[in-house]
TORMARRO-900366 format. One record per atom (N, C-alpha, C): residue in one letter; atom name; x, y, z. Coordinates in pm, 1 decimal, padded with zeros to 6 digits. Atoms other than C-alpha are relative to their C-alpha. Layout:
<pts>
  rest  atom         u         v         w
     A    CA         X         Y         Z
...
</pts>
This chain:
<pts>
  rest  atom         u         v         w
     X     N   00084.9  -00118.1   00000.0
     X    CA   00000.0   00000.0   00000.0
     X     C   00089.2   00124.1   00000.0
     X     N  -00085.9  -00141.9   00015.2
     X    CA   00152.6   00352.0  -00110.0
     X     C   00002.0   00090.2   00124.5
     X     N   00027.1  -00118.0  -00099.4
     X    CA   00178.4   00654.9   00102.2
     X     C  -00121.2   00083.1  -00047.9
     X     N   00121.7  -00073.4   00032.0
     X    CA  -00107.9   00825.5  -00144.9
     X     C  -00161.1  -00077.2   00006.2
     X     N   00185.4   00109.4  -00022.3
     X    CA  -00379.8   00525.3  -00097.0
     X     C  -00057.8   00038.5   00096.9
     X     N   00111.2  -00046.2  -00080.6
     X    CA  -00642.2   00654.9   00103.1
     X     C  -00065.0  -00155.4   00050.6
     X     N   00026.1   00138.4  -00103.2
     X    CA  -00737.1   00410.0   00385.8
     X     C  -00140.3   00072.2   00038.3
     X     N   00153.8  -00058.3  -00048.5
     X    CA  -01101.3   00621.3   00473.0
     X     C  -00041.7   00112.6  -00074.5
     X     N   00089.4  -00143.5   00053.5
     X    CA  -01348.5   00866.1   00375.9
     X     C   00082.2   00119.2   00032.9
     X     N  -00068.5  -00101.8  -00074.7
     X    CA  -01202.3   01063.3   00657.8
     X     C   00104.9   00078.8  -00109.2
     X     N  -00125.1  -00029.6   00016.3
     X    CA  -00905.9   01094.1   00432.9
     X     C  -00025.5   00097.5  -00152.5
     X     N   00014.4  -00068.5   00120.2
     X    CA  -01088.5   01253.1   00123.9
     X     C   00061.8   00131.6   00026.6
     X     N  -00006.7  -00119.6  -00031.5
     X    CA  -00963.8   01598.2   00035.4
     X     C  -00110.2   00059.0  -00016.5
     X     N   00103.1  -00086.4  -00096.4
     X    CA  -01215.1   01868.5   00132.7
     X     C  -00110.7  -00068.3   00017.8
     X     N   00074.2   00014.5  -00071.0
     X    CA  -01449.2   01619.6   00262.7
     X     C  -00062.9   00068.6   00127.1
     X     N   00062.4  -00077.4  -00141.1
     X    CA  -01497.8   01856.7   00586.9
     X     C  -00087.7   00067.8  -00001.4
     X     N   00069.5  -00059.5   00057.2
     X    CA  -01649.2   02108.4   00474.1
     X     C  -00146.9  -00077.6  -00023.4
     X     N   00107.2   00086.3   00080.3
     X    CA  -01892.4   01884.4   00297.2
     X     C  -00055.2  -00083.6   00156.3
     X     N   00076.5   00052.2  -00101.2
     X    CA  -01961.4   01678.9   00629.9
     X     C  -00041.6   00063.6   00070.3
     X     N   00078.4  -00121.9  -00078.5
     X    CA  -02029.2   01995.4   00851.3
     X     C  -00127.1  -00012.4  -00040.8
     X     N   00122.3  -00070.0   00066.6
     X    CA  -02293.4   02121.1   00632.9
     X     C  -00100.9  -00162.2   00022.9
     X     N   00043.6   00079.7  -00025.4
     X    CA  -02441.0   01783.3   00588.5
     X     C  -00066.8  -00047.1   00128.3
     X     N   00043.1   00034.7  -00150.1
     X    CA  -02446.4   01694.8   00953.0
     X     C  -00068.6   00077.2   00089.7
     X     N   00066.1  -00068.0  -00107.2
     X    CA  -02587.5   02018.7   01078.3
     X     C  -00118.7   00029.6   00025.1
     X     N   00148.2   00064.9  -00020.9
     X    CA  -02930.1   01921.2   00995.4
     X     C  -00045.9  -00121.8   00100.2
     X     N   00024.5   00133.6  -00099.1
     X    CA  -02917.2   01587.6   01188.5
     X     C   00044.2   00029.4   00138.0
     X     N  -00037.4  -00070.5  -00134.8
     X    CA  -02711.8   01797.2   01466.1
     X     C  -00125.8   00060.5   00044.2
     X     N   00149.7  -00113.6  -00058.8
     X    CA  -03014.4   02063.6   01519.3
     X     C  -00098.4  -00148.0   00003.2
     X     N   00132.9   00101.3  -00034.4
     X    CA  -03250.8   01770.3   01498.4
     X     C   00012.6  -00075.2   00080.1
     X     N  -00009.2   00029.9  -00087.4
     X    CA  -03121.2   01615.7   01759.3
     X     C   00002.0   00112.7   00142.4
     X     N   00028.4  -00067.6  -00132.7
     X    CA  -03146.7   01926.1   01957.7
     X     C   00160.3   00109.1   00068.0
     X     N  -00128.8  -00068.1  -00109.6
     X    CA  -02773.5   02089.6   01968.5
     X     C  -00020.1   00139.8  -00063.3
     X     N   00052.3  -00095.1   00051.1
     X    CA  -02798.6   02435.8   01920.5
     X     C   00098.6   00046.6  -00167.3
     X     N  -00080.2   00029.7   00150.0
     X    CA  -02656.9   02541.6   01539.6
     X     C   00070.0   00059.9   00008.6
     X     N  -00120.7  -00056.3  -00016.5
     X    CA  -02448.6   02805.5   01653.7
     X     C   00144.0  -00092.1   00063.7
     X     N  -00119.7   00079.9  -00058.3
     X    CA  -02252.6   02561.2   01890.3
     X     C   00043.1  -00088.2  -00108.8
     X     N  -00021.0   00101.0   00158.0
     X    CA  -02235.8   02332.6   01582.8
     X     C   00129.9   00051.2  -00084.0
     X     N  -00094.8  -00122.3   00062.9
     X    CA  -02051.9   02626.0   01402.8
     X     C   00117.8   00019.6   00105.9
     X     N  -00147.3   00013.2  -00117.7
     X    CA  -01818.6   02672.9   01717.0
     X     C   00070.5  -00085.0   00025.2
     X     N  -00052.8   00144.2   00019.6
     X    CA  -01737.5   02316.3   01714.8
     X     C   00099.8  -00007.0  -00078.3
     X     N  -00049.0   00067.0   00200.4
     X    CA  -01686.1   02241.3   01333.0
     X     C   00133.0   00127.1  -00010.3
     X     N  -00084.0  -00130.1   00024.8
     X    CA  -01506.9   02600.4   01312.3
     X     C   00140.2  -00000.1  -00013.2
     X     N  -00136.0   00040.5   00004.1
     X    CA  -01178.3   02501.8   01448.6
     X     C   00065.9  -00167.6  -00037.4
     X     N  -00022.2   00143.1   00082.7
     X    CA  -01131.0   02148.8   01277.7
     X     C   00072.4  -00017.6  -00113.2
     X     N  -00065.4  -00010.5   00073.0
     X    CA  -00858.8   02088.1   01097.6
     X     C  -00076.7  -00130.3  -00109.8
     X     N   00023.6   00116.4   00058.6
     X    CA  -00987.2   01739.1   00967.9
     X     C  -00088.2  -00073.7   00079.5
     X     N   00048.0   00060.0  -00062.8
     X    CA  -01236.4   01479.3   01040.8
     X     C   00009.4  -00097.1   00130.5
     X     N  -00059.1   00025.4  -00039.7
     X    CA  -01065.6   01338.4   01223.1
     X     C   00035.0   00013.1   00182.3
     X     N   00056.6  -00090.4  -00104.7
     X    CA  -01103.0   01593.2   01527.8
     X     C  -00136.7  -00010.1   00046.8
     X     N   00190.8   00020.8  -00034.7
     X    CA  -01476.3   01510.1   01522.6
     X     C  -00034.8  -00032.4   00109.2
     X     N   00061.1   00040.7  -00153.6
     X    CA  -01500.6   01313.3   01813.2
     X     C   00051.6   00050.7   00125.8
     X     N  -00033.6  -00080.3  -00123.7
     X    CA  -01254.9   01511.8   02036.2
     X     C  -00079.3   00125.0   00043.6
     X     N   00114.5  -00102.0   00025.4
     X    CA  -01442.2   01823.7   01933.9
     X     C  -00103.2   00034.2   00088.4
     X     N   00114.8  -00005.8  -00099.0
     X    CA  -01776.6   01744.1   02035.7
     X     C  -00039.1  -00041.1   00165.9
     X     N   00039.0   00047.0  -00124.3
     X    CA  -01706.8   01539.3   02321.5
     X     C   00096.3   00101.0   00126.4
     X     N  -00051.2  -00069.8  -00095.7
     X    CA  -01464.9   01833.7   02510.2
     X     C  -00122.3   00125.2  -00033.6
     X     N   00121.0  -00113.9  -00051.1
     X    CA  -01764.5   02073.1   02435.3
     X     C  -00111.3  -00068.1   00068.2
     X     N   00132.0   00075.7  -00115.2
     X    CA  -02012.3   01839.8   02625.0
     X     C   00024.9   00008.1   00123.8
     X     N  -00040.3  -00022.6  -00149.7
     X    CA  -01781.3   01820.5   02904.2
     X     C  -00006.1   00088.9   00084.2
     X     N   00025.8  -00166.2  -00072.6
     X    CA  -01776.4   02178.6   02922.4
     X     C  -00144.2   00038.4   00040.1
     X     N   00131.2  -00029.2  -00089.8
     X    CA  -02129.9   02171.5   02951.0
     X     C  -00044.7  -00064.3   00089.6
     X     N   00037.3   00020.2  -00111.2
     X    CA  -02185.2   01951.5   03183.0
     X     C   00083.5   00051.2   00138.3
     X     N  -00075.0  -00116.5  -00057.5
     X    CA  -01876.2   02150.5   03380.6
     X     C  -00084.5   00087.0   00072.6
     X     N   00071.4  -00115.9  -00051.7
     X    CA  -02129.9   02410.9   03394.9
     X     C  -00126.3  -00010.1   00034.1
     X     N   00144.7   00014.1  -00046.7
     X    CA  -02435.9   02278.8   03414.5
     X     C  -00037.4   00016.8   00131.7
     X     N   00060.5  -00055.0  -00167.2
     X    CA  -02478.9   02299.4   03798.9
     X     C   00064.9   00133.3   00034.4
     X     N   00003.9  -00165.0   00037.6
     X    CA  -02385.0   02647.6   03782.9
     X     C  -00054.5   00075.4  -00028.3
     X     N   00094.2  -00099.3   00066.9
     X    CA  -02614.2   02774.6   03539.0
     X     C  -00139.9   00008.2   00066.5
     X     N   00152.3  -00020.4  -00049.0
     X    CA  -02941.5   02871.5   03617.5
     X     C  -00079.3   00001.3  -00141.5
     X     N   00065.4   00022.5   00147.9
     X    CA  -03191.7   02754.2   03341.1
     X     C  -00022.8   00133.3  -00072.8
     X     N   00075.4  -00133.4   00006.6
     X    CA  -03395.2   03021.7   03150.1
     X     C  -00132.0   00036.9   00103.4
     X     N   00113.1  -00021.8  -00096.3
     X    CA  -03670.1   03198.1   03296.0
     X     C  -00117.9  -00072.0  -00052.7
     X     N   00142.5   00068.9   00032.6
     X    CA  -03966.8   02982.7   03086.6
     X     C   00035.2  -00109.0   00021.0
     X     N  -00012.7   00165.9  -00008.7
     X    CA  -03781.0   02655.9   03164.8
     X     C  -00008.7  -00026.1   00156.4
     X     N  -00033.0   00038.8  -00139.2
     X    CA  -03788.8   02679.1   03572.6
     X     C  -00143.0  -00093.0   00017.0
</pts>
């Protein structure tokens, strides 16, 4: 196997791009907000980053979650 054979999707060039956009319909429909989506994806060099990404911004929210105080129509 060469050094240019592509072993994954992951490895397409500008696949990223292309999976953001894609995914940030199924993101919001699960409920994450679309800006954080954008704050996420934003700094991502490659797919690659995907799962560190999302899962050190979860942490951070749960971090804060007993901290915050909901909104005022959710108490």
């Amino acid at each position: 196997m060469s050094e240019t054979t592509m072993r994954s999707f992951l490895d397409l060039p500008g696949i990223l791009p292309q999976f953001v956009e894609v995914n940030r319909s199924r993101a919001t429909g699960a409920g994450l907000d679309p800006y954080e989506h954008a704050r996420v994806t934003a700094d991502l060099d490659s797919l690659y980053g995907w799962p560190d990404a999302f899962r050190k911004a979860g942490r951070g929210h749960m971090m804060r979650g007993p901290t915050v105080s909901p909104p005022k129509g959710c108490r």
